[in-house]
TIRO-2110 file (N, C-alpha, C; in Angstrom, 1 decimal):
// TIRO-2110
-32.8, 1.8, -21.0, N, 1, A
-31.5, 2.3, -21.4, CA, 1, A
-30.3, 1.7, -20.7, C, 1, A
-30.7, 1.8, -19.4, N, 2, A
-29.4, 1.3, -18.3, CA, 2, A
-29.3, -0.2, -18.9, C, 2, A
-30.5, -0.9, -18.9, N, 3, A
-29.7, -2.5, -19.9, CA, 3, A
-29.2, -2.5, -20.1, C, 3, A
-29.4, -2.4, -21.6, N, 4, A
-28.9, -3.2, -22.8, CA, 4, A
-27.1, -2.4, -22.4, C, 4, A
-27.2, -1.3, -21.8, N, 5, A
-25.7, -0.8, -21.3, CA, 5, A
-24.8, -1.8, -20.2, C, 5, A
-25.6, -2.4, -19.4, N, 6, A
-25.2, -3.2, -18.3, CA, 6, A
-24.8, -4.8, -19.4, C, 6, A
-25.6, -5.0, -20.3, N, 7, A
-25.2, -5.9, -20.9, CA, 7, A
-24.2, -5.9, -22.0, C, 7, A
-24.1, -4.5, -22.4, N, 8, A
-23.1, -4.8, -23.0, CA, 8, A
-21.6, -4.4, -22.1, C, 8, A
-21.6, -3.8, -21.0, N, 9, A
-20.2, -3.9, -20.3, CA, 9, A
-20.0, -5.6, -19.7, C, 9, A
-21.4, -5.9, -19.4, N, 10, A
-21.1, -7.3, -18.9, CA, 10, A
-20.5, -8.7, -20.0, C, 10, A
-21.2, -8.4, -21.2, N, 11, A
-21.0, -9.1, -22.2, CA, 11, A
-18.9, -8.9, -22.3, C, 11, A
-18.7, -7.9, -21.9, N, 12, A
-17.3, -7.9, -22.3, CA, 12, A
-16.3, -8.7, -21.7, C, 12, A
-16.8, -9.4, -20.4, N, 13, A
-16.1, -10.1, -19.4, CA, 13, A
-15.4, -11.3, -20.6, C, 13, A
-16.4, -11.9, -21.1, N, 14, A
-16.0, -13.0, -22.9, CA, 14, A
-14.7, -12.4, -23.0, C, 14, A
-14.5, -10.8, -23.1, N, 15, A
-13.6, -10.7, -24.0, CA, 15, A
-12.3, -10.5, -23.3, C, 15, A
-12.2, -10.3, -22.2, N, 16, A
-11.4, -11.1, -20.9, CA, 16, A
-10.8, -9.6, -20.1, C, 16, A
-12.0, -8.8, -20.1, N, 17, A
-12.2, -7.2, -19.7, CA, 17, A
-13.3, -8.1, -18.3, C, 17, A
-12.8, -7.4, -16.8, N, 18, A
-12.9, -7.6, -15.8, CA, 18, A
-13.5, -6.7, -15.1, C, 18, A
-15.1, -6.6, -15.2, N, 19, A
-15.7, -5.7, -14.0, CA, 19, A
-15.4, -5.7, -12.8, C, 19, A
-15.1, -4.6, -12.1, N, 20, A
-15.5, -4.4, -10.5, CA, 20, A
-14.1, -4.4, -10.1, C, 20, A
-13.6, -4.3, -8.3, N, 21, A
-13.1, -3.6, -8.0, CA, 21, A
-11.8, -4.8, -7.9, C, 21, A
-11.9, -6.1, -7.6, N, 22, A
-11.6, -7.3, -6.9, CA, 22, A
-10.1, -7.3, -7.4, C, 22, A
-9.3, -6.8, -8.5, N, 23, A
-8.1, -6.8, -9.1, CA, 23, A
-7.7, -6.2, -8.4, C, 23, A
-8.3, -5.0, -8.7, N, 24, A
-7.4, -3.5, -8.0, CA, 24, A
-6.8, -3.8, -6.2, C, 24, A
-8.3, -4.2, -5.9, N, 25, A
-8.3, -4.6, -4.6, CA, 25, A
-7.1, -5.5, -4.4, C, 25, A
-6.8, -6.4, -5.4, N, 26, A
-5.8, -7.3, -5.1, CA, 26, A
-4.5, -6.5, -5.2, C, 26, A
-4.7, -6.1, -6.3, N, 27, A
-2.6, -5.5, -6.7, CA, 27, A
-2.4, -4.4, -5.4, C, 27, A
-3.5, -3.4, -4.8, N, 28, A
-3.1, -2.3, -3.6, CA, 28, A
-3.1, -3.3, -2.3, C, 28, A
-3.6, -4.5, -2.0, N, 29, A
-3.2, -5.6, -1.2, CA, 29, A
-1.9, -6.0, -1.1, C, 29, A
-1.5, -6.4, -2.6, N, 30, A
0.1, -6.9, -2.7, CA, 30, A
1.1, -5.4, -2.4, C, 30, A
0.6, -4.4, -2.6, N, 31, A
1.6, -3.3, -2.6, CA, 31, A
1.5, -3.0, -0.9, C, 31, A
1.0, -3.8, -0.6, N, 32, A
0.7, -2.7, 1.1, CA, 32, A
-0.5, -1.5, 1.3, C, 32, A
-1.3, -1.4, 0.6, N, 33, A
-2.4, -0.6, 0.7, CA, 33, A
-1.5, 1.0, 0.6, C, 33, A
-1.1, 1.5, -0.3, N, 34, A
-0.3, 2.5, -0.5, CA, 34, A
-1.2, 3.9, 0.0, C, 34, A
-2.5, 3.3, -0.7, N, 35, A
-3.5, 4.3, -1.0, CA, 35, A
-3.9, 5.1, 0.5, C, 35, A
-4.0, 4.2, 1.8, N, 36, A
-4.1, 4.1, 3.0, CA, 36, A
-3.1, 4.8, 3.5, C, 36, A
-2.1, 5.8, 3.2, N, 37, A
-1.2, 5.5, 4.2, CA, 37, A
-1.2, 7.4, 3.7, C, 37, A
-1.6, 7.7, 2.5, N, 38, A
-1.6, 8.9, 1.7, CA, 38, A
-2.3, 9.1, 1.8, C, 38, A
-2.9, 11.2, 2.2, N, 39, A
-3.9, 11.6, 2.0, CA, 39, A
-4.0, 12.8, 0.8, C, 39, A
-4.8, 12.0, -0.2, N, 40, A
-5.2, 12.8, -1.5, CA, 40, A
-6.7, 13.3, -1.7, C, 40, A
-6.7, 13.9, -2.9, N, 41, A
-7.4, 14.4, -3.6, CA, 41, A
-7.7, 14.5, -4.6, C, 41, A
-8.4, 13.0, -5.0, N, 42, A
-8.3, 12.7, -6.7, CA, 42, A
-9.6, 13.1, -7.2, C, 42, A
-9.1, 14.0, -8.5, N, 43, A
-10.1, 14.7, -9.1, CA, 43, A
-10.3, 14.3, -10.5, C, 43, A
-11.6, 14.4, -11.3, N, 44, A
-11.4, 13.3, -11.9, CA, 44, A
-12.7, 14.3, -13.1, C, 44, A
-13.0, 13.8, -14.4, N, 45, A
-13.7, 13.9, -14.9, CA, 45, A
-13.8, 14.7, -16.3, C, 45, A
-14.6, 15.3, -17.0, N, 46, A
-14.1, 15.9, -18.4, CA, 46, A
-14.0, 17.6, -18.4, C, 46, A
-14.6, 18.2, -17.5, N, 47, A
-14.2, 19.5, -17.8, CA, 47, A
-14.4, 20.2, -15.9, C, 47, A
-13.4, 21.2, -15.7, N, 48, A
-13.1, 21.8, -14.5, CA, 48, A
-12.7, 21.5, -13.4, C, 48, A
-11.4, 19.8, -14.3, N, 49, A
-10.7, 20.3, -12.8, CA, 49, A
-9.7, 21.1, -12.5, C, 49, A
-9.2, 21.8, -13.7, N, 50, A
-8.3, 22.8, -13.4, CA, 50, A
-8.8, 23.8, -12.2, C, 50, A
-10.2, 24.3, -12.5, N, 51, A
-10.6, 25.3, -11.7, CA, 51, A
-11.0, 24.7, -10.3, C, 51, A
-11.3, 23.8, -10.6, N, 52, A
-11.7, 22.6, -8.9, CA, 52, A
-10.4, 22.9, -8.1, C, 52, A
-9.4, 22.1, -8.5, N, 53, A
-7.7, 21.9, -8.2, CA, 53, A
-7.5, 23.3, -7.4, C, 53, A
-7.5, 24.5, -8.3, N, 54, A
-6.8, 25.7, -7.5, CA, 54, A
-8.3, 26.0, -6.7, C, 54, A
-9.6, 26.0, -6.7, N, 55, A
-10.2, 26.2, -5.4, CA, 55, A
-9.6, 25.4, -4.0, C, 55, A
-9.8, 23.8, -4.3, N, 56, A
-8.9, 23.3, -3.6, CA, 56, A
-7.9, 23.5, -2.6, C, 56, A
-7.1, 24.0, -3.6, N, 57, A
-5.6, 24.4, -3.0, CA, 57, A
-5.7, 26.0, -2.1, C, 57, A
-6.5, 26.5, -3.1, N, 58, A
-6.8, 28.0, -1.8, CA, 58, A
-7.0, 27.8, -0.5, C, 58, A
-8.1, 26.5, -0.9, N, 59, A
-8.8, 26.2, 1.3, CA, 59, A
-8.1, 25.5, 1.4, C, 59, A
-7.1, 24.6, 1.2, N, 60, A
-6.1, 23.7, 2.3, CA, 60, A
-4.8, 25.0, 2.5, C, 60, A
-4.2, 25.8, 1.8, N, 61, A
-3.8, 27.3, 2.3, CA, 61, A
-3.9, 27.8, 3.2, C, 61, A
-5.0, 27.9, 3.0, N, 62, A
-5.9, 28.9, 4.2, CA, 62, A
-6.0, 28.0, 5.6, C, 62, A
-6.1, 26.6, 5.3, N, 63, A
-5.8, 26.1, 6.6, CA, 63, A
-4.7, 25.4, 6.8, C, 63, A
-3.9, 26.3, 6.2, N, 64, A
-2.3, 25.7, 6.6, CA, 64, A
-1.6, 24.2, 6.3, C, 64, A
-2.8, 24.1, 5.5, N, 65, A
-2.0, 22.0, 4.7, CA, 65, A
-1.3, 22.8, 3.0, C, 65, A
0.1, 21.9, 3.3, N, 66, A
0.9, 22.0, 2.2, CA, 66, A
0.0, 20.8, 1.3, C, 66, A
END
């Protein structure tokens, strides 16, 4: 199963769609590594991050981070 998936994200490179990280890497290089300098909490996915988010936010409360 994981193939024929790996080949068809790879096969997309043809279509001028760019695996992997080496872009991103590039454009947060040209910005100054923004990402580095901020401390977040990127939450991410299809269902509960609303509920994730405010657990979150209770325990950095509780330990006194705005």
């Amino acid at each position: 199963m994981i193939n024929p998936t790996l080949e068809f994200l790879y096969g997309l490179h043809n279509r001028g769609i760019k695996l992997g990280l080496k872009n991103i890497e590039s454009f947060l290089k040209i910005c100054g590594n923004p990402h580095k300098e901020i401390q977040t909490i990127h939450l991410a996915g299809t269902n509960g991050k609303g509920s994730t988010a405010s657990i979150i936010s209770k325990i950095l409360q509780k330990m006194g981070i705005k």
